[in-house]
VMD Tcl script that builds the backbone (N, CA, C; Angstrom):
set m [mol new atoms 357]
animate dup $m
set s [atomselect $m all]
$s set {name element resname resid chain x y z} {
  {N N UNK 1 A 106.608 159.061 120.651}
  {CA C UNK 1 A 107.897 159.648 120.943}
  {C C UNK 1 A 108.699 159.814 119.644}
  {N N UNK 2 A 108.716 158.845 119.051}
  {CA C UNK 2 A 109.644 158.751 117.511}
  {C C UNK 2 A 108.650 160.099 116.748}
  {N N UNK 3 A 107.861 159.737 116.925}
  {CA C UNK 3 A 106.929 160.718 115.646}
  {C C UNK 3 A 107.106 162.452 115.991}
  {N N UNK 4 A 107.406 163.011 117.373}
  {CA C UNK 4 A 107.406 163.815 118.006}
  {C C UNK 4 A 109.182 164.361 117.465}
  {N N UNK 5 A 109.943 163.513 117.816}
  {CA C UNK 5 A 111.394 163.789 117.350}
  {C C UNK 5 A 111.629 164.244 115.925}
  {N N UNK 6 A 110.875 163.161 115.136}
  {CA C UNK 6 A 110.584 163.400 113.877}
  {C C UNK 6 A 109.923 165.071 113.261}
  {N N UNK 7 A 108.919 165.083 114.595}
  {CA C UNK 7 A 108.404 166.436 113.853}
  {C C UNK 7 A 109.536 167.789 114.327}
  {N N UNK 8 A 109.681 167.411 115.393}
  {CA C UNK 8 A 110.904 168.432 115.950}
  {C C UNK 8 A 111.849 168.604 114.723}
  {N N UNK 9 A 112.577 167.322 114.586}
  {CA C UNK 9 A 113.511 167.598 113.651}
  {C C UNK 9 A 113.203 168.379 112.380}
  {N N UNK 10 A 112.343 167.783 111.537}
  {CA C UNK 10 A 111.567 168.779 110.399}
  {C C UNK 10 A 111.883 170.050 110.676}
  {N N UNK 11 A 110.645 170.515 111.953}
  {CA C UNK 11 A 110.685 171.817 111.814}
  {C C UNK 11 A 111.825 173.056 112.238}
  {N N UNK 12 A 113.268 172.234 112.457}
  {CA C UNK 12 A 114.680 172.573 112.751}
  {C C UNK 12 A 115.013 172.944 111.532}
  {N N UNK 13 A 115.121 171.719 110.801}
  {CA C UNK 13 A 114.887 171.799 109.575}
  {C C UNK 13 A 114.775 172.775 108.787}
  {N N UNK 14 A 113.456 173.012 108.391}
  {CA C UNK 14 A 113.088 174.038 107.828}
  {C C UNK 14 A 113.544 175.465 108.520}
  {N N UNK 15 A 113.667 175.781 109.457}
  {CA C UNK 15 A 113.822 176.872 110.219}
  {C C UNK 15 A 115.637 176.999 109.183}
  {N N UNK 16 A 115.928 176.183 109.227}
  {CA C UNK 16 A 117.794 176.539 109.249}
  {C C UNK 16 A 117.537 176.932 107.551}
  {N N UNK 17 A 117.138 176.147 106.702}
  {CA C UNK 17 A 117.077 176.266 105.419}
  {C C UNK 17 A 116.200 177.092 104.722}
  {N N UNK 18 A 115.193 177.910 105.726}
  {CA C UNK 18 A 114.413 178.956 105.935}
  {C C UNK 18 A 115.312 180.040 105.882}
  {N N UNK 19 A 116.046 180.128 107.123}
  {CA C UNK 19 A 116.706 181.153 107.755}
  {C C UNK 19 A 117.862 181.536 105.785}
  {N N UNK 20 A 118.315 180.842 105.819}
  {CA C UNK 20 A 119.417 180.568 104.730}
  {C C UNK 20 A 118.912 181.942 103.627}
  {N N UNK 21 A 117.619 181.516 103.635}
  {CA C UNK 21 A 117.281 181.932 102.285}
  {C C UNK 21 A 116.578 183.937 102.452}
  {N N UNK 22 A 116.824 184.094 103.881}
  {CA C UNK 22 A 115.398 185.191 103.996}
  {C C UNK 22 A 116.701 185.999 104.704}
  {N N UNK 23 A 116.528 187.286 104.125}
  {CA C UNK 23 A 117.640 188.712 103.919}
  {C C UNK 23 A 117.350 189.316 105.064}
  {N N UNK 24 A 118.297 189.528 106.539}
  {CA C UNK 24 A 118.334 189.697 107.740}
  {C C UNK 24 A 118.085 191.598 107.302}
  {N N UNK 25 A 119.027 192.134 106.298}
  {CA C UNK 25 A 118.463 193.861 106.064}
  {C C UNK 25 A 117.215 194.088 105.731}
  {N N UNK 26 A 116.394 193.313 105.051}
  {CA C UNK 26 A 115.078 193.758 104.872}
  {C C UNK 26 A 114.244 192.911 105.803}
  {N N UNK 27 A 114.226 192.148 106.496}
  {CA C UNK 27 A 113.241 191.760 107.399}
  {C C UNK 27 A 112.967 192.461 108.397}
  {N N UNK 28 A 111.739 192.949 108.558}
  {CA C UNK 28 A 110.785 194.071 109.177}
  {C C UNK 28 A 111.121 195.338 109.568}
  {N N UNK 29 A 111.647 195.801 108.402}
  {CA C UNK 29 A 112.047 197.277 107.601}
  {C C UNK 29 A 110.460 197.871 107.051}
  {N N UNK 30 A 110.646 199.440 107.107}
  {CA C UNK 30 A 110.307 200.111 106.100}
  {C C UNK 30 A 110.370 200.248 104.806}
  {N N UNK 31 A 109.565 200.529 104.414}
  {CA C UNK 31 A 109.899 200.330 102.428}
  {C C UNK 31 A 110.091 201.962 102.367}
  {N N UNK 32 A 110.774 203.008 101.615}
  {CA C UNK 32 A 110.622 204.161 101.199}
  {C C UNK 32 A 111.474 203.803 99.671}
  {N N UNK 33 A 111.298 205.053 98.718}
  {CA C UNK 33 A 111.514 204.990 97.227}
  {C C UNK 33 A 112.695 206.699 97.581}
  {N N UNK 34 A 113.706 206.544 97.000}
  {CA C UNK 34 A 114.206 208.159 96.801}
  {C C UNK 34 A 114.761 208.010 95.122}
  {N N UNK 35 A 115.114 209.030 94.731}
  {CA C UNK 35 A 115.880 209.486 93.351}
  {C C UNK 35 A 117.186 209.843 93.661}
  {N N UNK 36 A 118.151 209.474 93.169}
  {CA C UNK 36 A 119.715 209.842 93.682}
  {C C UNK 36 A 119.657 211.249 92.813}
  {N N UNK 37 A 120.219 211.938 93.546}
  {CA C UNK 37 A 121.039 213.192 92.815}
  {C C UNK 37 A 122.333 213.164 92.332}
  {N N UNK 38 A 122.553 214.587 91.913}
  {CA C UNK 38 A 123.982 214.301 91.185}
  {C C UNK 38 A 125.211 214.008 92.161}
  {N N UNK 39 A 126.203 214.012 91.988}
  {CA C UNK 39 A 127.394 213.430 92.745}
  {C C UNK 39 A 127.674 214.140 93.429}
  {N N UNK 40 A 127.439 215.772 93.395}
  {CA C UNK 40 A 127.479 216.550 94.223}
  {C C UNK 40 A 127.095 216.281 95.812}
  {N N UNK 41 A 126.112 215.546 95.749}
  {CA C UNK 41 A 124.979 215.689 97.365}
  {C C UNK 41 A 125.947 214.465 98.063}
  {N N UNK 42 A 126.827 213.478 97.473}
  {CA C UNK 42 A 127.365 212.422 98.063}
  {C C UNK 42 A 128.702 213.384 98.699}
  {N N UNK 43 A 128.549 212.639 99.961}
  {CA C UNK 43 A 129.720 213.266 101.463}
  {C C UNK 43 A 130.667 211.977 101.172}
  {N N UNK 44 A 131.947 212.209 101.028}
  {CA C UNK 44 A 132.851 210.785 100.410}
  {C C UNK 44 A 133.390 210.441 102.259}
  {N N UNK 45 A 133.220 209.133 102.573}
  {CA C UNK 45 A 133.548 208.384 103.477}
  {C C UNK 45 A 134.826 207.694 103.713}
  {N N UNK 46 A 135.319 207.409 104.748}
  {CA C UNK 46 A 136.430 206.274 105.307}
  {C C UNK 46 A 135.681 205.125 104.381}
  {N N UNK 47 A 134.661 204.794 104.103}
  {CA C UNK 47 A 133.869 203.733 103.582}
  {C C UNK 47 A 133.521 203.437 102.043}
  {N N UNK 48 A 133.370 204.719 101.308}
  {CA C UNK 48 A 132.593 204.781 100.603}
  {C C UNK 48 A 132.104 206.261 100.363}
  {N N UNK 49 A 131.307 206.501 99.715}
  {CA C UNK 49 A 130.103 207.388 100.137}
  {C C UNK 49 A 128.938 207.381 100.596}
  {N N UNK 50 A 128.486 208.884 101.395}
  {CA C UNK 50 A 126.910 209.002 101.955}
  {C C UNK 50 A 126.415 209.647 101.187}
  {N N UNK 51 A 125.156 209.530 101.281}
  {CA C UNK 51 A 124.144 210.367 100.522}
  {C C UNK 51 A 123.231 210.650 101.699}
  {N N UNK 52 A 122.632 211.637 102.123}
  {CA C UNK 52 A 121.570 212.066 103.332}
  {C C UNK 52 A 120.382 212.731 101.700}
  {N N UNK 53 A 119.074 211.910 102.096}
  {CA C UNK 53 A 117.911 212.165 101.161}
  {C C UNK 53 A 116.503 211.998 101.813}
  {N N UNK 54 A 115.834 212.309 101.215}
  {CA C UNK 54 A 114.526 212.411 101.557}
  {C C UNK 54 A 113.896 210.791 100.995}
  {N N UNK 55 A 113.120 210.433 101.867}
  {CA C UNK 55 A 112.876 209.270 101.210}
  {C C UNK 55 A 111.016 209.445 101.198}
  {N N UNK 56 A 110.392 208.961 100.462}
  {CA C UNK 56 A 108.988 208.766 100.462}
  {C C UNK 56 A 108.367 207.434 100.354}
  {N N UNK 57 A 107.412 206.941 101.596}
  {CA C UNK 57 A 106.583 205.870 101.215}
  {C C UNK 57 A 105.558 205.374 100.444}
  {N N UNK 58 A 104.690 204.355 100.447}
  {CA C UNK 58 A 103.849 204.148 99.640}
  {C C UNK 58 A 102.783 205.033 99.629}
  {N N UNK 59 A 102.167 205.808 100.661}
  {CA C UNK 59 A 101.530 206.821 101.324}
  {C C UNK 59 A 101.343 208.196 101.017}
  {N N UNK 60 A 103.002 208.261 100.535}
  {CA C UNK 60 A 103.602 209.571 100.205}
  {C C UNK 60 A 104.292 210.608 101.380}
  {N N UNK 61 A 104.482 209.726 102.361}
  {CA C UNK 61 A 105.165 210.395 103.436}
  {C C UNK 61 A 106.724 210.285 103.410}
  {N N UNK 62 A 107.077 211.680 104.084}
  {CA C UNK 62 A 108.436 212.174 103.897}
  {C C UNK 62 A 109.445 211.732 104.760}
  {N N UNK 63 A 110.465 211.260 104.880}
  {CA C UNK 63 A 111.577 210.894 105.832}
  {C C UNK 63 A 112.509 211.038 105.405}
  {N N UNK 64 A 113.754 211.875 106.287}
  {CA C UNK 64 A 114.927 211.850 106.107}
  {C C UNK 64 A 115.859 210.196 106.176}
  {N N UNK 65 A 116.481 210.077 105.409}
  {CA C UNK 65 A 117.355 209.030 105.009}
  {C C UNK 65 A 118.816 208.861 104.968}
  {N N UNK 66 A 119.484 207.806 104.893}
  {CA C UNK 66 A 121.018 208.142 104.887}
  {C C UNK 66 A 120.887 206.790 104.636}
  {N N UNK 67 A 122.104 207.210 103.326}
  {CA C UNK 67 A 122.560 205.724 102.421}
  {C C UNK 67 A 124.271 205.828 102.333}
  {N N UNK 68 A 124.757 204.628 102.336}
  {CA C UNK 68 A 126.194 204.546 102.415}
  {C C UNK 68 A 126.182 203.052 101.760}
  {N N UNK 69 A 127.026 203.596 100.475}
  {CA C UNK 69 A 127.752 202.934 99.525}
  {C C UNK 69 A 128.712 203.652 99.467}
  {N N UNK 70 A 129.503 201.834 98.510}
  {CA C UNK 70 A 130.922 201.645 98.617}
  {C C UNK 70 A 131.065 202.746 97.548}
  {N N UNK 71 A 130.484 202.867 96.550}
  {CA C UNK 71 A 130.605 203.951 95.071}
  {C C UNK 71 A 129.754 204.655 94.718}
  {N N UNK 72 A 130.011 205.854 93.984}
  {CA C UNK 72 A 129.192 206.473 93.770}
  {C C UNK 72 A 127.566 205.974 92.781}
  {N N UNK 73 A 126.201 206.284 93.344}
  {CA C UNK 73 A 125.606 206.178 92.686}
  {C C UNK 73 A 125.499 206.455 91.498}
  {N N UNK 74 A 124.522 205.723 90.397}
  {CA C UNK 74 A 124.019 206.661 89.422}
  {C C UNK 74 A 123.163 207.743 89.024}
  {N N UNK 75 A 123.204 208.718 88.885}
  {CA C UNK 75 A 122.346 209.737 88.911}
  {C C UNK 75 A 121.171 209.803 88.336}
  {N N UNK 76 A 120.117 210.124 88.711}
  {CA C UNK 76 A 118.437 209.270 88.661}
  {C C UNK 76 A 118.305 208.395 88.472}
  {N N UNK 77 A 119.072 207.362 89.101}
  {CA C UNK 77 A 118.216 206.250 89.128}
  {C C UNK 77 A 117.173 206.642 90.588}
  {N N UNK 78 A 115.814 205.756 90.539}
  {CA C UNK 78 A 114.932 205.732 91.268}
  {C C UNK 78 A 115.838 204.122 92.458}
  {N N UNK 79 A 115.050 204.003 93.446}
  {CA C UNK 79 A 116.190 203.433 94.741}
  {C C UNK 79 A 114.996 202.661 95.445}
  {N N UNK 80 A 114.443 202.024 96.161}
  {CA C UNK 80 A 113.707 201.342 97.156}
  {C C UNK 80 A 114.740 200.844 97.827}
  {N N UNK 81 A 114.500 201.566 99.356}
  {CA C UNK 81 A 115.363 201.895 100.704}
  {C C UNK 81 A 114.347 200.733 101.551}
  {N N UNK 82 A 115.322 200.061 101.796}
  {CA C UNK 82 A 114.826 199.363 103.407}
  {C C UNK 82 A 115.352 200.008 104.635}
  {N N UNK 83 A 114.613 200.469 105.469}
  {CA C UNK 83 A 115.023 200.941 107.003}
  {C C UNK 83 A 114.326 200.695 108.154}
  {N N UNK 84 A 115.097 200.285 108.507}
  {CA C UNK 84 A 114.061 200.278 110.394}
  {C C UNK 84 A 113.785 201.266 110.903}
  {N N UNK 85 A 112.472 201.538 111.489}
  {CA C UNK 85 A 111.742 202.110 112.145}
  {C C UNK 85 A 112.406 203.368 113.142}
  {N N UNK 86 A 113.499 202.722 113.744}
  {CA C UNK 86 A 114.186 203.695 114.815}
  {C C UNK 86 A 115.113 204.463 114.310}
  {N N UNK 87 A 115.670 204.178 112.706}
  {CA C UNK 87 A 116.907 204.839 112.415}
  {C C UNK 87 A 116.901 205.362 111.038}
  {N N UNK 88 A 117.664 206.248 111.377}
  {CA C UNK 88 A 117.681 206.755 109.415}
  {C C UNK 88 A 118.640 205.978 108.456}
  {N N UNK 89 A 119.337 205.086 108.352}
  {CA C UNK 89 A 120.376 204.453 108.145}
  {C C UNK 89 A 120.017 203.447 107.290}
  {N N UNK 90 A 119.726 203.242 105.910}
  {CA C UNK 90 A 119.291 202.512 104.826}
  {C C UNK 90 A 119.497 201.423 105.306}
  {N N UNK 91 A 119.415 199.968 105.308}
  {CA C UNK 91 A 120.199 198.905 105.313}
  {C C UNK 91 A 120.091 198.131 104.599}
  {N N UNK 92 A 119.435 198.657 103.201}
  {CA C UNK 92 A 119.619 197.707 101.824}
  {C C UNK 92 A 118.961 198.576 100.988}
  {N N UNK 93 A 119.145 198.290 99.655}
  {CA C UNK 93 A 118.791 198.759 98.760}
  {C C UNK 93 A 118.088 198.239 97.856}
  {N N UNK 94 A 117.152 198.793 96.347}
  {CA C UNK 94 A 117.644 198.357 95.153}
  {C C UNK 94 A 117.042 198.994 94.265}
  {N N UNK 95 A 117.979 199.014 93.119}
  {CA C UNK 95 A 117.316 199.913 91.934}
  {C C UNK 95 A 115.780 199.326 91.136}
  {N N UNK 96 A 115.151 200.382 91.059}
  {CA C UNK 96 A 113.683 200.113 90.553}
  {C C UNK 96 A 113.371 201.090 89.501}
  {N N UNK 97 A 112.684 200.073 89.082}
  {CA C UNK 97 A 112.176 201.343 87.403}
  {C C UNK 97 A 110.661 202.287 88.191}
  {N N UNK 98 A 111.057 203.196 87.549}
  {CA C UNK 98 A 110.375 204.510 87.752}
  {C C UNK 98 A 108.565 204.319 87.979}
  {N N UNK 99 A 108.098 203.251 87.093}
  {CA C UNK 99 A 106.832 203.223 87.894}
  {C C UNK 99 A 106.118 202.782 88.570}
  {N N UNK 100 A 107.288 201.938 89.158}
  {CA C UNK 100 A 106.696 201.554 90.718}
  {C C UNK 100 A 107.387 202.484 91.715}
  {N N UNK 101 A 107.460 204.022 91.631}
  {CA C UNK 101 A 107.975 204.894 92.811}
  {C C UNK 101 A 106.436 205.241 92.861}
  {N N UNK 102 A 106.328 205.782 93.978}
  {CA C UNK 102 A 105.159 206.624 94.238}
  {C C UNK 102 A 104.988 207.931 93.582}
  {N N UNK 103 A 103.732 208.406 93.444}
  {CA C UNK 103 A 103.444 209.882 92.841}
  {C C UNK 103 A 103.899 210.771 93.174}
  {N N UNK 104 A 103.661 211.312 94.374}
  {CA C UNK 104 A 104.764 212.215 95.082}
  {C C UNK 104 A 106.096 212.003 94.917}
  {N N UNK 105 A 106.648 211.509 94.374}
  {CA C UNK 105 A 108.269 211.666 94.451}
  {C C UNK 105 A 108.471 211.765 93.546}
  {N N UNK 106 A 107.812 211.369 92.243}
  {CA C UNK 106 A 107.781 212.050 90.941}
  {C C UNK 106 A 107.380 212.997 90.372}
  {N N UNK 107 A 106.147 213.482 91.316}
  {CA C UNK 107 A 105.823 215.022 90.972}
  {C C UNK 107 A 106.888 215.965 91.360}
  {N N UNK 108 A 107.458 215.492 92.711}
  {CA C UNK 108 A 108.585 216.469 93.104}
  {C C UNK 108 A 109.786 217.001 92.539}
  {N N UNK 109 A 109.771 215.868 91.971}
  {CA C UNK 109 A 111.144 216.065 91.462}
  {C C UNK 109 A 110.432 216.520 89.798}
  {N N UNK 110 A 109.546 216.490 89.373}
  {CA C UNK 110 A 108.915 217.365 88.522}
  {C C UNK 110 A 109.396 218.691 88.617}
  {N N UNK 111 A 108.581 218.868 89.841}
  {CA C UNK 111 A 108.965 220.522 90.244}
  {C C UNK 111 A 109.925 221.286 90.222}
  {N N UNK 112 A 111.002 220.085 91.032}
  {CA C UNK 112 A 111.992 220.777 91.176}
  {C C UNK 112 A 113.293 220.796 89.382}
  {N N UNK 113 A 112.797 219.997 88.705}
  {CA C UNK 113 A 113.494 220.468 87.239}
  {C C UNK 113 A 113.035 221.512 86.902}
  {N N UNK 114 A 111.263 221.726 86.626}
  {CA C UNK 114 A 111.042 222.741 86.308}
  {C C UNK 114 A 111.733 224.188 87.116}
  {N N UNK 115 A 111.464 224.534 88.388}
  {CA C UNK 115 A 111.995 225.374 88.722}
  {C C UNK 115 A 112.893 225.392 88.676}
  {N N UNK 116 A 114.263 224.715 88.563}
  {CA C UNK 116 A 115.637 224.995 88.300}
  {C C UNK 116 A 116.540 225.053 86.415}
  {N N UNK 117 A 114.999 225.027 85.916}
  {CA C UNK 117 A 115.377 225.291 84.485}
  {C C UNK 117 A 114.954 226.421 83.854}
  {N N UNK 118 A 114.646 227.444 84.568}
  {CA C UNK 118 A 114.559 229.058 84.633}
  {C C UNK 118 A 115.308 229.642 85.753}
  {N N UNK 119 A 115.802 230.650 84.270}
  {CA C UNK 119 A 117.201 231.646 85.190}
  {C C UNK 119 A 117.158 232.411 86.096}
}
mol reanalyze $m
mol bondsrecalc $m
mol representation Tube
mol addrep $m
């Protein structure tokens, strides 16, 4: 009986000082990578600003996205988006260096300099 309480308690325990430490926005989210654009594409909020973007996974698959910060981003920085499954609605962020984005999102945005740097 003592030894049983004992283990109960532990594993309360750990659960609470577990819980403490492990980020309720990224737990069992999607991973996608986007590139911020210029300040232009941000819709200014009661909040902050939105940004509505394309996001790409490890895969290279495409999803529409929506991020809301308090300020304006910086312009190219590269982003790793956490989102759940059912919604387009970022619910965390964070800035990442460029070569851990996926290929596709760097070729794209390849493209799209090149084509917008002829008149």
């Amino acid at each position: 009986m003592k030894r049983n309480f004992i283990a109960v308690l532990l594993i309360g325990v750990l659960i609470v000082v577990g819980w403490r430490y492990v980020d309720v926005d990224r737990l069992l989210t999607d991973v996608y990578y986007v590139k911020v654009p210029n300040a232009e594409v941000a819709t200014q909020t009661s909040n902050g600003y939105r940004y509505d973007l394309i996001g790409y996974d490890e895969d290279g698959k495409k999803r529409p996205l929506a991020i809301s910060t308090p300020s304006l981003l910086a312009e190219g920085d590269f982003l790793k988006v956490f989102v759940k499954e059912e919604s387009p609605e970022v619910t965390d962020y964070e800035r990442v260096n460029a070569l851990e984005v996926p290929k596709q999102l760097k070729e794209e945005q390849e493209e799209s300099k090149s084509e917008s740097s002829f008149p």
